[in-house]
C-alpha positions in Angstrom: 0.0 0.0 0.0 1.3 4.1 -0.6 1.7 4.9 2.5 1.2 8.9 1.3 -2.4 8.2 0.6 -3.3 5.9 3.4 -1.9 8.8 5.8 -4.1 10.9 3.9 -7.4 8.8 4.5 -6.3 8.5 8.3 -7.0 12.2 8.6 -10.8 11.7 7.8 -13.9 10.2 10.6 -15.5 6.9 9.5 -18.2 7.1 7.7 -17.2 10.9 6.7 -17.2 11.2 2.8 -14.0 11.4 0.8 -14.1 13.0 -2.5 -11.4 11.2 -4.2 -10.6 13.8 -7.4 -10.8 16.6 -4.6 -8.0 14.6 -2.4 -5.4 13.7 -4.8 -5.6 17.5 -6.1 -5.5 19.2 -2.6 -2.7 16.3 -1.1 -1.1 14.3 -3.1 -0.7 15.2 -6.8 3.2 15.6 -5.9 3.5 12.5 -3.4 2.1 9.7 -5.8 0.8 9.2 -9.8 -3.3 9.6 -10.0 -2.4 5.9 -11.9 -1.0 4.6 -8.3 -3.4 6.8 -6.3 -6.7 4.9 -7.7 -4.9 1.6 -7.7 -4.2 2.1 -4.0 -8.0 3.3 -3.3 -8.8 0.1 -5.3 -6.8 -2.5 -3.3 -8.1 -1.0 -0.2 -11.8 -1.4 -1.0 -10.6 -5.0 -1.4 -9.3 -5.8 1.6 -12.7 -3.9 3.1 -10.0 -0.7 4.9 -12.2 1.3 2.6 -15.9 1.5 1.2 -17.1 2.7 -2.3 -20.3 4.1 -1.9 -21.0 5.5 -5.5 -18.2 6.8 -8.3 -15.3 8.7 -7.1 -16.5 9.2 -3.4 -15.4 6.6 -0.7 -15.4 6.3 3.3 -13.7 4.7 6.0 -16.0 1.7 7.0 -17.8 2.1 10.8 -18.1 -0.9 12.5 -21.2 -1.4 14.6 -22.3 -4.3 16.7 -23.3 -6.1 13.7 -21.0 -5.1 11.1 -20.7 -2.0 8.7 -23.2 0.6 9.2 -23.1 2.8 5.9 -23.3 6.6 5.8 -27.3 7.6 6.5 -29.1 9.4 4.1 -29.1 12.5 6.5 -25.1 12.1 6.7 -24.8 12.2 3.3 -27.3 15.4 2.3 -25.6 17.5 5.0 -22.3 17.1 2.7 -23.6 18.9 0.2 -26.3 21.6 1.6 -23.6 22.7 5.1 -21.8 25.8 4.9 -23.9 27.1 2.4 -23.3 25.0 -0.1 -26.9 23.6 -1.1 -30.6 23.0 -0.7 -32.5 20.3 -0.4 -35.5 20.4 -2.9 -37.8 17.6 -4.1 -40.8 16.2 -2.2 -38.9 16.6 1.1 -39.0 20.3 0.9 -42.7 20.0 0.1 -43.2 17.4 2.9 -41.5 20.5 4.8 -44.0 22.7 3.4 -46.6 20.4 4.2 -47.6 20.8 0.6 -47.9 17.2 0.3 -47.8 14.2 2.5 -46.3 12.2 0.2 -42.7 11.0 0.5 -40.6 10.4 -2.9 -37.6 6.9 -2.4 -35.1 9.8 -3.4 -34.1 13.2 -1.4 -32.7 15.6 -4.3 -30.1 18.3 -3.5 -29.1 21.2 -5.2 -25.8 22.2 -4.2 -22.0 23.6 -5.0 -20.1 20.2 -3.8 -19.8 18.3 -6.9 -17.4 18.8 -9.7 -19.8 17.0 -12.4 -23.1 17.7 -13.2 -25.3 14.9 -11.7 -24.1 12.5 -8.9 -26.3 10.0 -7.0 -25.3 8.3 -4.0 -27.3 6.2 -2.5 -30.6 7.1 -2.6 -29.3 10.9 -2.7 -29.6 13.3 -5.9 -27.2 16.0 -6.5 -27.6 18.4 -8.6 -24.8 20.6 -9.8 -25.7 24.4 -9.1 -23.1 27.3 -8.9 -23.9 29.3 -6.3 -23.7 30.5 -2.8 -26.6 29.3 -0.5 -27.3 31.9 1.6 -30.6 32.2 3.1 -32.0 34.6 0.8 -31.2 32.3 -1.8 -32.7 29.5 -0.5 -35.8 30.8 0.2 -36.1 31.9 -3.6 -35.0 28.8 -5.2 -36.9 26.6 -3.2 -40.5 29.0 -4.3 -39.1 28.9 -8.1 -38.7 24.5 -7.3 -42.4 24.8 -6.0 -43.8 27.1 -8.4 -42.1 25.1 -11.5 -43.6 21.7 -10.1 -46.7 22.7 -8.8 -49.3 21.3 -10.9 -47.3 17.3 -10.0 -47.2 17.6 -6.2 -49.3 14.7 -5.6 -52.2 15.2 -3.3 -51.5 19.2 -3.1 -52.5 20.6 0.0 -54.3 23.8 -1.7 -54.5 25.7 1.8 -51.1 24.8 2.5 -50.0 26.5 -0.9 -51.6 29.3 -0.2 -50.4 30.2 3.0 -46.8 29.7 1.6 -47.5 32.0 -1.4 -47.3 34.8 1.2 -43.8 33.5 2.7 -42.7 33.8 -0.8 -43.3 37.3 -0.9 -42.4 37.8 2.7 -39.0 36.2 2.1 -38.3 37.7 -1.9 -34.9 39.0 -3.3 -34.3 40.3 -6.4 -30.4 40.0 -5.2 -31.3 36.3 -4.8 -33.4 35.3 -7.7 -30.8 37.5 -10.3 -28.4 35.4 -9.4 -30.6 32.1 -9.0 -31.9 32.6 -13.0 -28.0 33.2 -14.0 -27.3 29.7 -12.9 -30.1 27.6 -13.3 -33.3 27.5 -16.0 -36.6 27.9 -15.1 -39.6 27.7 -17.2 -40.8 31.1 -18.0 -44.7 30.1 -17.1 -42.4 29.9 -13.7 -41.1 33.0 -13.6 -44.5 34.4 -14.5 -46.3 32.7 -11.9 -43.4 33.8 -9.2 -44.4 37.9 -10.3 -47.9 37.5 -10.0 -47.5 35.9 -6.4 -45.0 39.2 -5.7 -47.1 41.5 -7.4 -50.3 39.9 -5.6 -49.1 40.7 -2.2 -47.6 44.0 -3.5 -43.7 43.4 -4.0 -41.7 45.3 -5.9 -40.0 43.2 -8.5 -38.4 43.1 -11.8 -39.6 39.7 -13.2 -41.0 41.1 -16.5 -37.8 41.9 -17.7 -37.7 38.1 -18.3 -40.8 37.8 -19.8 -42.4 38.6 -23.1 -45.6 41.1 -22.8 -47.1 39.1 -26.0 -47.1 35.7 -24.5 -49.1 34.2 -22.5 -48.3 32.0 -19.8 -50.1 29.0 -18.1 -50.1 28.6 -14.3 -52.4 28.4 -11.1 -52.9 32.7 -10.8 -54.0 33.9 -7.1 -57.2 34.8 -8.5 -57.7 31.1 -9.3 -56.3 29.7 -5.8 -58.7 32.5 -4.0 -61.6 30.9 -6.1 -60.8 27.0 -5.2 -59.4 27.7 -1.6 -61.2 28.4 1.7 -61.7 32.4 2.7 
């Protein structure tokens, strides 16, 4: 075995994920060959020192009373959303919302971490989003997540929405969603639902300069959810 990179991996917890690209650049690119570095990660997932738990990301086994316990679903999502470095989106945000009481097998996660575009780890989505995670930015991206999947929220709790239009207003940032709509798409019967929630509750926004005053633009309107909703 290279003893460079197994001092390396004896720095991190069990059970703590290691990124193997972000290791070799950050320690070792002048210690040992990538070639030898991934033969080395490979030979010690064989003799079980070391766990592959989806492509490029490994951790040190933890040994429980009856045998390896594997990184939980919540270890794994704090990764990627701590430090401001992502969001959790998906059906757990609208269990959160209590939206919806249905639960979805996956938990997806929007977040700076990963270095490609897509990764799943377990039963963990990530999706690759450039940005900082701040809590103005959260709050907008996860309304734009709602508003853009709104119509397939199984079992929609209508009051529920409604009550959390008015967060979205309370909590808007044209700051936050500028920079949100730089990174990632959203539909613009999206947007357009987003500025007639703001301009609803009277918010000052600038969400028509991304949308076309000749189109028109399907989505549930306030007017609509104050006709089908309880006073």
């Amino acid at each position: 075995m290279n003893y460079a990179v197994e001092s390396a991996l004896a720095e991190y917890s069990e059970n703590e994920l290691i990124f193997a690209s972000e290791l070799y650049k950050k320690q070792l690119t002048d210690k040992v060959s990538e070639v030898a570095f991934y033969k080395t990660l490979e030979r010690l997932c064989d003799c079980g020192r070391l766990e592959k738990i989806s492509k490029g990301v490994y951790h040190l086994p933890k040994k429980g009373r009856f045998g390896t316990v594997p990184p939980s679903e919540k270890e794994i999502v704090n990764v990627f959303v701590e430090e401001e470095k992502g969001v959790v989106v998906g059906y757990s945000l609208y269990n959160a919302l209590n939206l919806t009481t249905q639960i979805s097998k996956s938990t997806v996660v929007l977040s700076s971490r990963i270095d490609g575009n897509v990764k799943n780890i377990k039963n963990v989505n990530i999706q690759k989003v450039n940005l900082r995670f701040t809590d103005e930015v959260n709050s907008v991206i996860c309304a734009l997540e709602v508003l853009q999947n709104l119509k397939f929220i199984e079992d929609l709790n209508l009051v529920s929405y409604k009550a959390y239009t008015e967060k979205i207003a309370q909590s808007f940032s044209q700051d936050a969603f500028d920079k949100i709509i730089g990174e990632r798409k959203y539909k613009k019967s999206t947007i357009a639902s987003m500025r007639d929630v703001l301009d609803y509750y009277k918010v000052e926004n600038n969400l028509s300069d991304e949308l076309s005053d000749i189109s028109e633009y399907k989505y549930l309107s306030m007017r609509e959810l104050n006709e089908i909703t309880p006073v």
